[in-house]
C-alpha positions, 0 to 999 in steps of 0.5 A, spaced: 146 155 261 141 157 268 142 151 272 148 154 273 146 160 276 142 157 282 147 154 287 146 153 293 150 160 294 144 163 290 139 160 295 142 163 300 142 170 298 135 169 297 133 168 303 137 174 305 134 178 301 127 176 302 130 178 310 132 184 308 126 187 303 122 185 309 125 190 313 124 196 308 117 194 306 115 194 313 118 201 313 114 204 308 107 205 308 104 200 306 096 200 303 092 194 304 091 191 298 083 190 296 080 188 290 074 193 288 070 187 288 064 187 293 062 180 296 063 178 304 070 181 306 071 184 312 072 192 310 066 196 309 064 198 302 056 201 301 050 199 301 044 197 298 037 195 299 036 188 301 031 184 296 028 177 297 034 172 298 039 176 300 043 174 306 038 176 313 046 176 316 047 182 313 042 187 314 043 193 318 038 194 323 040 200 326 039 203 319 033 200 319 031 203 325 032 210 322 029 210 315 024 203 316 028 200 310 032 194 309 039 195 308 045 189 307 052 192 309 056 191 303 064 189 304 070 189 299 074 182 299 082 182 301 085 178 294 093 175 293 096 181 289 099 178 283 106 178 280 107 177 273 114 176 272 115 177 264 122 175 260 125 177 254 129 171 252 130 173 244 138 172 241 140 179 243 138 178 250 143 172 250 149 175 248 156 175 252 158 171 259 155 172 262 149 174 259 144 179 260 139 173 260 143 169 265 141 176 270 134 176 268 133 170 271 137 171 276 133 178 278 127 174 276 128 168 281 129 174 286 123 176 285 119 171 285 122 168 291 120 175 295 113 175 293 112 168 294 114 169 302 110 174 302 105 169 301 103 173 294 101 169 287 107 170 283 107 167 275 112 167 270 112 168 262 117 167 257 117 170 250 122 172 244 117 172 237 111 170 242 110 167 249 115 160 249 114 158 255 108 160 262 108 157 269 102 159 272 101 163 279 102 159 285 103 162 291 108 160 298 116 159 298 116 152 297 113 154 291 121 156 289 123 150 286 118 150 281 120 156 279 127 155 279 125 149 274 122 153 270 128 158 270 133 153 267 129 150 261 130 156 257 128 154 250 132 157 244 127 163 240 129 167 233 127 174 233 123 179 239 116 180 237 114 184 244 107 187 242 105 180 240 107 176 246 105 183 251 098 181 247 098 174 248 100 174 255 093 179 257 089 175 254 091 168 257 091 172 264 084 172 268 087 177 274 091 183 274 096 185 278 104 187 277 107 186 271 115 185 271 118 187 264 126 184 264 128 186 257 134 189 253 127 192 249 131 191 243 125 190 238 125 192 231 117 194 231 119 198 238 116 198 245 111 202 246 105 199 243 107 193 247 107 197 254 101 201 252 098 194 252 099 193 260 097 200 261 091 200 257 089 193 260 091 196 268 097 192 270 102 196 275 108 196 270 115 196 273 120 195 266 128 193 267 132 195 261 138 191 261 144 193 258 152 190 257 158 195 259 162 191 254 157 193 248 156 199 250 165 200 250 167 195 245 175 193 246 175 192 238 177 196 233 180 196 225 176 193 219 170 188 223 165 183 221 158 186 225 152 182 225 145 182 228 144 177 233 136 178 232 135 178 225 142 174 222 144 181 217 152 182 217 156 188 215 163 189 214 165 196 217 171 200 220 170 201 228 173 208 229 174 212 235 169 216 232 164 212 230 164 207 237 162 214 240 156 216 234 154 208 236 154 210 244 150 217 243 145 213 239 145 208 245 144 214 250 138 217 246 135 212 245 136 210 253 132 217 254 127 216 250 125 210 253 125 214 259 122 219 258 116 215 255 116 211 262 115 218 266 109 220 261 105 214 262 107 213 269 110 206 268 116 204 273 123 204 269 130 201 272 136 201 267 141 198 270 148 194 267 149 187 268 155 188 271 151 191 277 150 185 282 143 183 281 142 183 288 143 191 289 138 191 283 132 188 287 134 191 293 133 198 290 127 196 287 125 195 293 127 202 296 123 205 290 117 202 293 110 200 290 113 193 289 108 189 294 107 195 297 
C-alpha cells in the first residue's frame, strides 16, 4: 500500500515543500525554543547562592562586589523540540483508494521531512487497538529514509482504541514536545479522554481529522447491505434521500463538537477532505503557525 506513495515525484515535493514552509516560518515571530530546565546554557535564568563544589566559573563577582556574597548565574539550556507524529491506522481509516491512511502517511512523511531539516527530533507511532508500531526520535534530513521505511511497513490492526494507545505512547515518551494527531477519530469510546491525556501530560496538540467526500456523498441508493469497518456489524437498510441527509447532518454535528471541544481545550484542529491535496494541507498548518515555531 505505502510503497507506492513515495516516489520520486513525492520526494521532490518534500523538498519544496521544506523550502516553501522555510520562508513562512521565517516570517513569523518565532520564539526561542528553551526548556525550563537550568544548567549551562547561554541564557540567563536566576541566581542562587554558591555552596562548596559548585563551579568558581560561574560566580558573579560583580554581585559579589555589592552584597559580599557568593552568587552562581544560572542559564537555561536551548533543547531540540520534539515532534511526535501519532497515526491511527484502525480498518475505518483504511477504507476507499485512496484511503484516508494513504493521506495520513503522506502528511506524516511531509511533516517529518520538515522538522527533520530544521534539525528537530521527529518521532513516529502507530496505533489502532493499541500502539503497533513506534520508531524513536532521530534528528537530520538523512533521517528521511528511515522514516519513510517506517511508513510503508503499515500492519493490519482490528478495532480504535485511541485512549489506550494515547496512554501507552506518554508513558513510553521521556521528552515532551508536539504531538501530531492523524485520525478520522472515529472510536466507539470517544476522543476526549484520549486527547485530555496530551493535555494533562503538556504536549502541544495539533489534531487532523480526515474525512472521505465520497462517504460523506454516497452514489448509492435502494436496498443496501452496511457494514462496519471497525467492529464487522451488518445491517441491511434502504438509502433514501432522506436518510443520506439525516446521516450527513449527524457527520456535521458530530465535526462541530469536536470542534468546538478543540476551541475549549486550546487544542489545534485541521478538519480537511482527502480529496485536498496533502500538500495545501501541510502548507497551511504552517500559515496557521506554532508549528516549529
Amino acid at each position: 500500500m505505502a510503497d507506492s506513495l513515495f516516489e520520486n515525484e513525492f520526494l521532490e515535493k518534500l523538498e519544496y515543500l521544506y523550502l516553501i514552509s522555510k520562508k513562512i516560518l521565517s516570517g513569523q515571530n518565532r520564539a526561542e525554543r528553551r526548556s525550563r530546565k537550568v544548567g549551562s546554557g547561554i541564557e540567563f535564568a536566576d541566581y542562587r547562592e554558591y555552596m562548596p563544589g559548585d563551579d568558581l566559573r560561574h560566580i558573579d563577582w560583580t554581585l559579589y562586589a555589592r552584597l559580599q556574597k557568593l552568587f552562581l548565574r544560572l542559564f537555561e539550556e536551548e533543547e531540540d523540540l520534539y515532534v511526535y507524529l501519532l497515526i491511527d491506522i484502525s480498518p475505518s481509516m483504511r477504507m476507499g483508494t485512496p484511503s484516508r491512511l494513504d493521506y495520513a502517511l503522506r502528511v506524516a512523511a511531509a511533516l517529518a521531512y520538515i522538522t527533520l531539516s530544521n534539525l528537530d527530533r521527529v518521532s513516529l507511532l502507530t496505533f489502532g487497538e493499541k500502539v503497533e508500531g513506534r520508531l524513536p526520535p532521530s534528528r537530520g534530513k538523512p533521517n528521511i529514509f528511515k522514516v519513510l521505511k517506517f511508513l510503508e511497513r503499515i500492519p493490519d490492526t482490528k478495532g480504535t482504541r485511541m485512549e489506550d494507545s494515547l496512554q501507552a505512547f506518554v508513558h513510553q515518551s521521556k521528552r515532551r514536545g508536539i504531538a501530531v494527531l492523524l485520525s478520522d477519530f472515529y472510536d466507539e469510546k470517544g476522543y476526549r479522554q484520549a486527547l485530555d491525556y496530551l493535555r494533562y501530560f503538556r504536549y502541544d496538540i495539533f489534531a487532523i481529522q480526515l474525512f472521505d467526500e465520497r462517504e460523506l456523498n454516497p452514489d448509492v441508493r435502494g436496498d443496501v447491505e452496511l457494514i462496519d469497518h471497525e467492529t464487522g456489524e451488518r445491517l441491511t437498510t434502504t438509502l433514501s434521500p432522506r436518510l443520506i441527509k439525516a446521516y450527513q447532518e449527524a457527520f456535521e454535528q458530530y465535526c462541530q463538537e469536536l470542534e468546538q471541544y478543540c476551541l475549549q481545550s486550546e487544542i489545534t484542529l485541521f478538519r480537511t477532505s482527502i480529496q485536498v491535496p496533502f500538500e495545501d494541507l501541510v502548507l497551511d498548518i504552517f500559515r496557521r503557525g506554532g508549528f516549529l515555531a
